[in-house]
C-alpha positions in Angstrom: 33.7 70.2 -38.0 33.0 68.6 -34.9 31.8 69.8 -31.8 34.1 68.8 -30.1 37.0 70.5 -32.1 38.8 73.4 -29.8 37.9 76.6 -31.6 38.2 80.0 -29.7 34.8 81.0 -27.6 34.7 84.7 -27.0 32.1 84.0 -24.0 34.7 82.2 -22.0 33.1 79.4 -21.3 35.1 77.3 -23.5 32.1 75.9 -25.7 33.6 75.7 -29.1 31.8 75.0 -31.9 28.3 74.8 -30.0 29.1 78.5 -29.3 29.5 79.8 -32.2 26.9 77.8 -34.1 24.3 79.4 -31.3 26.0 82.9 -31.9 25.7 83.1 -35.5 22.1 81.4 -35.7 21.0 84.6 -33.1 23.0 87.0 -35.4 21.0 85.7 -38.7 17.9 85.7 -36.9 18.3 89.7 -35.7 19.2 90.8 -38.6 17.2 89.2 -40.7 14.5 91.1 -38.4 17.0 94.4 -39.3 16.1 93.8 -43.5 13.1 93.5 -42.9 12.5 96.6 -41.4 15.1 98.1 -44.2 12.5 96.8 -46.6 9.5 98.2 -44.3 8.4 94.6 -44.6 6.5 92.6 -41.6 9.1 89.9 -40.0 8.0 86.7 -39.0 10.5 84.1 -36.6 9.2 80.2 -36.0 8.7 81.1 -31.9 10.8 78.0 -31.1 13.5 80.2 -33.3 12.9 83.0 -31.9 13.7 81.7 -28.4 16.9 79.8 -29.2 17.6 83.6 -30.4 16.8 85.0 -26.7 19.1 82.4 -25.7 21.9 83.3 -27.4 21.6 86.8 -26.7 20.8 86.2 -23.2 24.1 84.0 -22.6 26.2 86.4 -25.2 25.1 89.5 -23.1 25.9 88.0 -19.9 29.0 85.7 -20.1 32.3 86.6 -18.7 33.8 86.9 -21.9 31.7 90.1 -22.6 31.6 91.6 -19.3 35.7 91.5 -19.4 35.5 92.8 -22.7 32.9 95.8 -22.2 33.7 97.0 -19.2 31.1 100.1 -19.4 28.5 97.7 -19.7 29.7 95.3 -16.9 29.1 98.8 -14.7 25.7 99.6 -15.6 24.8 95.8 -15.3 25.8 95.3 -11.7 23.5 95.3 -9.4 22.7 94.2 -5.7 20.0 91.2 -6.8 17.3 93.1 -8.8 15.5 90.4 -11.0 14.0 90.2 -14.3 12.1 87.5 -15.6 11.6 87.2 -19.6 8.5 84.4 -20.3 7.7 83.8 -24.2 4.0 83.1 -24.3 3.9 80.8 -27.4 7.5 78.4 -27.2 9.3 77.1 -24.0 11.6 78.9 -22.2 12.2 81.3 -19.6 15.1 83.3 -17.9 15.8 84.4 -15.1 18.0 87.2 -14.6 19.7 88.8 -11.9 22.0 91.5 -11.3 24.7 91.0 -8.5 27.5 93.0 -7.7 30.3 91.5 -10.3 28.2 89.3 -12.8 24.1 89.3 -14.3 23.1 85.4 -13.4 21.3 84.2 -16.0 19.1 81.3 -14.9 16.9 79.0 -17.0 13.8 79.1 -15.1 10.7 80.4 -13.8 10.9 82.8 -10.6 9.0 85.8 -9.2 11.2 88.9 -9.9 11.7 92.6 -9.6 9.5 93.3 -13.2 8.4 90.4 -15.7 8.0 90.8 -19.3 6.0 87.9 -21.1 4.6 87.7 -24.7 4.8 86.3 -27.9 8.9 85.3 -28.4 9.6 86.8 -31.1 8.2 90.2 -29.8 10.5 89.4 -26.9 13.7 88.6 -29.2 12.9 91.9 -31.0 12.7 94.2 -28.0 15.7 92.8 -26.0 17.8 93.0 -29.2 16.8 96.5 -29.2 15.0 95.8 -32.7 11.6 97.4 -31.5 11.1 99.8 -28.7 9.1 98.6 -25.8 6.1 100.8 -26.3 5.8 99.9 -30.0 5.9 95.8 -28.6 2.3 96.0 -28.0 1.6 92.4 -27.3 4.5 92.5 -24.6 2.9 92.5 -20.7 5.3 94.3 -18.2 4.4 93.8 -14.5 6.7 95.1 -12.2 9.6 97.7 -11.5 9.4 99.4 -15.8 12.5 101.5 -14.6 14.7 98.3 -14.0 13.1 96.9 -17.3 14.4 100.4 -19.1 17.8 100.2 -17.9 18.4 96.8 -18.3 16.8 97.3 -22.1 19.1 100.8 -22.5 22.5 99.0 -21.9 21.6 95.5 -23.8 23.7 97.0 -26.9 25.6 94.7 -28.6 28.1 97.7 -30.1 29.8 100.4 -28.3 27.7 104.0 -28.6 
């Protein structure tokens, strides 16, 4: 299939193919992380995997599609500009994110925020998929405002509690 060929995109943003080839390489990746814990077996992730995993969480989590579809988590996700900055230590990439009163504007970049969190990706992919608690992520470095970290960590859930 090409990727240009009109196939429904969930996010809203109308990408097609390229969506859903991103979404279901970020599903694989997280659960394969979920049988290996099943198995009680260590999990490993390429880092440069690992961060096209954060990606597609990251843009999942805060597209319109999702917000419009989860309304309880589009109201624990607004904000009035609190940032968080997520900074894999051994792949490129880095996001951005901030919380404004009707969307979480996810940015590509580097930028001094309201609490940081940097580390090995995969550490990072495992934690915001809520794979691996925060305190067991022990290679993870928080600097900032922890209670904005725990929030934002409390409502990243992909399925309805």
């Amino acid at each position: 299939m090409a990727d240009d060929t009109p196939v429904w995109d969930p996010s809203g943003a109308a990408a097609g193919v390229p969506f859903w080839s991103r979404r279901l390489f970020g599903e694989a990746c997280v659960h394969r992380a979920d049988a290996a814990a099943a198995l009680g077996l260590p999990y490993e992730l390429a880092p440069e995997n690992a961060v096209a995993a954060i990606e597609d969480w990251l843009d999942t989590m805060t597209s319109r599609g999702y917000w419009e579809n989860r309304p309880e988590f589009a109201a624990a996700m607004r904000g009035n500009g609190q940032t968080l900055h997520f900074h894999p230590t051994d792949a490129p990439g880095e996001w951005l994110a901030r919380r404004e009163a009707d969307m979480v504007v996810l940015e590509r970049a580097h930028g001094k925020a309201d609490v940081a969190v940097r580390g090995p990706a995969t550490e990072l992919l495992l934690v915001l998929s809520r794979r691996r608690p925060l305190a067991a992520a022990t290679e993870l470095e928080v600097h900032g405002d922890r209670a904005l970290l725990d929030h934002w960590l409390e409502h990243m859930n992909w399925v309805t509690d």
